[in-house]
SEPAZA-152245 format. One line per field, with one value per residue: residue number from 0; residue in three letters; chain; x, y, z of N, C-alpha, C, O, CB in turn. Coordinates in steps of 0.001 Angstrom, whole numbers. Glycine has a CB too. Example, Ala and Ser with C-alpha at 12.3 -4.5 7.8 and 13.67 -1.06 7.14 Angstrom:
2
k: (0, 1)
r: (Ala, Ser)
c: (A, A)
n_x: (13190, 12850)
n_y: (-5690, -2250)
n_z: (7800, 7080)
ca_x: (12300, 13670)
ca_y: (-4500, -1060)
ca_z: (7800, 7140)
c_x: (13200, 12900)
c_y: (-3300, 30)
c_z: (7800, 7870)
o_x: (14236, 13409)
o_y: (-3319, 1138)
o_z: (8465, 8039)
cb_x: (11308, 14084)
cb_y: (-4473, -598)
cb_z: (9046, 5725)
END
This chain:
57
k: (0, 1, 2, 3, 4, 5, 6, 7, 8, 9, 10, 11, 12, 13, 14, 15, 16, 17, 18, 19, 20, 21, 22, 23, 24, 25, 26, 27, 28, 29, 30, 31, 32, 33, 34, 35, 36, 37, 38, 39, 40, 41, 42, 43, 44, 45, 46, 47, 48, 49, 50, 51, 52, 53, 54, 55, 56)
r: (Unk, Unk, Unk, Unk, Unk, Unk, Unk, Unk, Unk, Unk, Unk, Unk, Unk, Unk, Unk, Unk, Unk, Unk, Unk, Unk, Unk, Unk, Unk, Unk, Unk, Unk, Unk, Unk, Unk, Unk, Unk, Unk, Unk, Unk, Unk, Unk, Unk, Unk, Unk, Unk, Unk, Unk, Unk, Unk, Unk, Unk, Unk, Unk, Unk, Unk, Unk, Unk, Unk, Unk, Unk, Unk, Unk)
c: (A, A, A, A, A, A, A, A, A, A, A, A, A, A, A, A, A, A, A, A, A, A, A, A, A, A, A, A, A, A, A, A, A, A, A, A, A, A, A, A, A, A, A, A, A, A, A, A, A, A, A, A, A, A, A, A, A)
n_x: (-30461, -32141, -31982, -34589, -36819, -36193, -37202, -39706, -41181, -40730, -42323, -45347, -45110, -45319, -47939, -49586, -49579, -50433, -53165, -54032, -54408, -56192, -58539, -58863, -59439, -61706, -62226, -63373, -63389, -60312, -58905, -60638, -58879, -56241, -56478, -56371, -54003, -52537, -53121, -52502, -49418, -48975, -49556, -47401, -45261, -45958, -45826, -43011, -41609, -41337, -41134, -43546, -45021, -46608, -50017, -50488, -52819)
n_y: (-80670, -78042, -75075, -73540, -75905, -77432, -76490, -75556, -78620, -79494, -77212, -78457, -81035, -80680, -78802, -80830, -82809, -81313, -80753, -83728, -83704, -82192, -82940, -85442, -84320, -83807, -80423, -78972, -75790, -75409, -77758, -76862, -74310, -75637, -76848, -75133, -73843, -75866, -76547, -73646, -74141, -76299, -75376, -73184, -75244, -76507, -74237, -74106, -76432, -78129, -81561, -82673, -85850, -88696, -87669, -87998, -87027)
n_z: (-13961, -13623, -11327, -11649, -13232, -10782, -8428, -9251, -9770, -7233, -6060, -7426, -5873, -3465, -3711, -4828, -2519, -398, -1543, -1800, 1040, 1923, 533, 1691, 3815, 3460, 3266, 1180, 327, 461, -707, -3482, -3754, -3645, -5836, -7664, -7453, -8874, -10856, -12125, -11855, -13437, -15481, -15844, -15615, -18788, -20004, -20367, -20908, -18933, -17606, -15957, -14806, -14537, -12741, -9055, -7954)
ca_x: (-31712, -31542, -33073, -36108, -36745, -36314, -38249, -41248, -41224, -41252, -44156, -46271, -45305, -45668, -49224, -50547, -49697, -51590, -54812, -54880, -54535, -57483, -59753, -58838, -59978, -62897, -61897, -63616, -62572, -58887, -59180, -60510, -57689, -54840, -56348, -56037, -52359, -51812, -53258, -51546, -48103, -49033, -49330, -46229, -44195, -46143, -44991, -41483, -41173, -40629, -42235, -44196, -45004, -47984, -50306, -51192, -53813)
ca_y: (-79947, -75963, -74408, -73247, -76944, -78210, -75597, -76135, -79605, -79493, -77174, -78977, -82111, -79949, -78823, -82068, -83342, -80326, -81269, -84817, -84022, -81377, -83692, -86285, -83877, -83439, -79306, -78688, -74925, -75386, -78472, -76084, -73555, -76261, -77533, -74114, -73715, -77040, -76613, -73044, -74629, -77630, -74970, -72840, -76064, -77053, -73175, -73866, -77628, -79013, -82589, -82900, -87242, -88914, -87127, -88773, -86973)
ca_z: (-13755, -13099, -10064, -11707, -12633, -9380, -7865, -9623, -9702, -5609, -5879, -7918, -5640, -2606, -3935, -4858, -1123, 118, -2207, -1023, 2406, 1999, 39, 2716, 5944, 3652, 3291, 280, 148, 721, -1479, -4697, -3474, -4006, -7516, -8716, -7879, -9306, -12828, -12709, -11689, -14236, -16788, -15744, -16266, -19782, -21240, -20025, -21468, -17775, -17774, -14526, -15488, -13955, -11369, -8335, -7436)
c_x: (-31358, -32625, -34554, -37028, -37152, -37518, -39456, -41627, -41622, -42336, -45222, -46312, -45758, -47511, -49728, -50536, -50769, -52976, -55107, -55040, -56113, -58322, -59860, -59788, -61190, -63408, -62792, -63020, -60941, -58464, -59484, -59174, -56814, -55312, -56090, -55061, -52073, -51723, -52568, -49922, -47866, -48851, -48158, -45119, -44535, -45589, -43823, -40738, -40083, -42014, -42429, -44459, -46535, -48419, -50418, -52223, -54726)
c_y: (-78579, -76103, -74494, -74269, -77619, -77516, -75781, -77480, -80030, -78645, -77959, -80449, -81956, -79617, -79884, -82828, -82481, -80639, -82585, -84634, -82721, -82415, -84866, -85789, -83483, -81056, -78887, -77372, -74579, -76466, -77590, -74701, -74239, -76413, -76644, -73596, -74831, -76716, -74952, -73557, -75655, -76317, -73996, -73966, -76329, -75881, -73164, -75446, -78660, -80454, -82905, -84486, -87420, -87955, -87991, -88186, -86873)
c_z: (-13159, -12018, -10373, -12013, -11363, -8720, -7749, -9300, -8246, -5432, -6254, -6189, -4126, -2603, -3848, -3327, -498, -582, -1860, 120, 2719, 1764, 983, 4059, 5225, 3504, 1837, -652, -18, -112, -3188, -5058, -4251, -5152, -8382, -8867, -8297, -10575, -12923, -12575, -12835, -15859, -17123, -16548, -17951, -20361, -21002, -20199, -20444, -17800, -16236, -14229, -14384, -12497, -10388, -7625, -8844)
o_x: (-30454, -33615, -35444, -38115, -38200, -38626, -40175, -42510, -42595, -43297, -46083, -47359, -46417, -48259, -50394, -51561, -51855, -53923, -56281, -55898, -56802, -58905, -60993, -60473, -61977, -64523, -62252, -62462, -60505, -57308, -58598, -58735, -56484, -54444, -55706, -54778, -50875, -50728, -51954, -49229, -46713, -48208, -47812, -44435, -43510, -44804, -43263, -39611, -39074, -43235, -41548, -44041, -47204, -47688, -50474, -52605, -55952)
o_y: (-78240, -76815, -75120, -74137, -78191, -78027, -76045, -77546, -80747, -79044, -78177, -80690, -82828, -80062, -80124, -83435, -82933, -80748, -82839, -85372, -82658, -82890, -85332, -86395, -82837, -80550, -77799, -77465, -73572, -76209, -77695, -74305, -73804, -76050, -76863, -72950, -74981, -76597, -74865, -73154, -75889, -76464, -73839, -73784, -76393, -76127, -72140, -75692, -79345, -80385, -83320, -84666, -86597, -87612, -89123, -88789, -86791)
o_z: (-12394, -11852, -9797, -11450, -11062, -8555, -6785, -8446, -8011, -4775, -5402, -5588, -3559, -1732, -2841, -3018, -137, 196, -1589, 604, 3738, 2738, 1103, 4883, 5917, 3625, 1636, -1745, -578, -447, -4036, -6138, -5354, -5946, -9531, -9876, -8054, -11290, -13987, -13510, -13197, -16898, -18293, -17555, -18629, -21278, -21392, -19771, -20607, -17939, -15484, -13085, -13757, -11567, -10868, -6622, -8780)
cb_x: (-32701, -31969, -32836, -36388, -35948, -34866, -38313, -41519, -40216, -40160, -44695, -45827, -44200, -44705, -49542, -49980, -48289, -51189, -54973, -54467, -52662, -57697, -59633, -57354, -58954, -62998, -60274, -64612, -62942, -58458, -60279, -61977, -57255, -54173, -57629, -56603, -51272, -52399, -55621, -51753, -47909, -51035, -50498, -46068, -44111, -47411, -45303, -41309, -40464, -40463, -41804, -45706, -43200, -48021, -51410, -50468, -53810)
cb_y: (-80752, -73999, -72696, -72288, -76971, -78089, -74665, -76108, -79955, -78981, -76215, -79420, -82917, -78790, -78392, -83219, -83280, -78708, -81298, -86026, -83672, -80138, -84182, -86446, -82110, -84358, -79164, -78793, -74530, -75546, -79217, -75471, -73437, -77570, -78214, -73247, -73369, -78395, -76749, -71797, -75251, -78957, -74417, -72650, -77563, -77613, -71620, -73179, -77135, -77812, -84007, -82065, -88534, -90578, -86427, -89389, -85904)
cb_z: (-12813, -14650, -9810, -12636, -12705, -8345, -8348, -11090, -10233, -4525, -6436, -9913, -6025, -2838, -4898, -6137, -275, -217, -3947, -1007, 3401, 989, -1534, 3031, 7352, 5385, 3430, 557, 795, 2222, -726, -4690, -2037, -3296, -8172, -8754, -6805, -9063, -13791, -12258, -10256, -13909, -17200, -14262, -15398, -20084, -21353, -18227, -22835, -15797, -18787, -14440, -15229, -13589, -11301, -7603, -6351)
END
């Protein structure tokens, strides 16, 4: 796996921790924040044919 790879891969997994722990405290704002670096990070990896595999959030 190359850097850029890895990288991403820990953002996305990085993000999605940050969006449950918003939608958890109830944050709503900071909660729509994270979903919108997710699905751009989700779509970074889909034009660069990195497989992200199930979400959990």
């Amino acid at each position: 796996m190359d850097a850029f790879t890895a990288g991403l891969l820990q953002r996305i997994r990085a993000t999605e921790s940050d969006l449950s722990r918003a939608r958890d405290e109830g944050d709503d704002f900071l909660a729509e924040v994270e979903q919108a670096e997710l699905e751009d990070l989700r779509r970074l990896a889909a034009e660069h044919g990195v497989e992200v595999g199930a979400s959990r959030v």
